[in-house]
N, C-alpha and C positions, 0 to 999 in steps of 0.2 A: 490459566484457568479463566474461563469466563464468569461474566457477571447477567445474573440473570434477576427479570423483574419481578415484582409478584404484586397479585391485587385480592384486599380480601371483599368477597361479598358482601358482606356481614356488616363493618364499617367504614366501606372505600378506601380503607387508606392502601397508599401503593411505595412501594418500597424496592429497593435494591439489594439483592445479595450476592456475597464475590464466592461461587460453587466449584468443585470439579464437574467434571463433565461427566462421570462415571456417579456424583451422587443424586438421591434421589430428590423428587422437587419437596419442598417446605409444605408442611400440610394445618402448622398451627401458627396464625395468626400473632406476631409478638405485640399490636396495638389491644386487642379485644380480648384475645387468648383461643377464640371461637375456630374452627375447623374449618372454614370457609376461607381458602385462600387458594390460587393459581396461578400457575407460572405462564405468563404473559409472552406471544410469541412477538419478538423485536426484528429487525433490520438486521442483523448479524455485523460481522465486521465489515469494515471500508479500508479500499487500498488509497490512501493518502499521496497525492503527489505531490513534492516540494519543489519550489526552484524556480527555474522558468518555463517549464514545461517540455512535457516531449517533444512537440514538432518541433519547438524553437532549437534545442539540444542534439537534438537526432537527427535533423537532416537541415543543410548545409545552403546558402546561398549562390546562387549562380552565379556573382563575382568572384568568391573563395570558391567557388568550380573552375571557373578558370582559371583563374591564378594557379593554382595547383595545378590542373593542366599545362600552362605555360613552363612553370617550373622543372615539371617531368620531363618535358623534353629537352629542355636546355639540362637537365643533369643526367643524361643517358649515358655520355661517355667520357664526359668529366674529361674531355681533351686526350684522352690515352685512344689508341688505338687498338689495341688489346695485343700488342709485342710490347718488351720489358726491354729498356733503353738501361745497355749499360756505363 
């Protein structure tokens, strides 16, 4: 459930309330009591990234590019020749 803000005309004050999203906005004022109050449009949510970052995580260095290249070929056929030595 989102949390939406509200500001009354009447006597500034602004406030937060934790709503569904299907209810309807606050129309009465809990500092003054007064009907001058509106839901104040915010920033929405934010997608948060942790860690070290996308680029740094997702894509890979060109000495672990080749290293791994190196590897791949040196383990192709693992010394078998693809007949079974009985």
């Amino acid at each position: 459930m989102p949390t939406y803000d509200y500001h009354c005309d009447a006597c500034d004050h602004e406030f937060e309330e934790f709503q569904s999203i299907t209810a309807s906005p606050l129309k009465k004022c809990p500092a003054c009591g007064k009907r001058k109050l509106r839901r104040l449009i915010g920033p929405g949510a934010a997608i948060l990234f942790k860690g070290s970052g996308f680029y740094q995580t997702d894509y890979r260095s060109s000495s672990y590019k080749q290293g791994a290249a190196k590897d791949k070929g040196n383990s192709g056929n693992n010394g078998q020749n693809g007949s079974k030595k009985d």
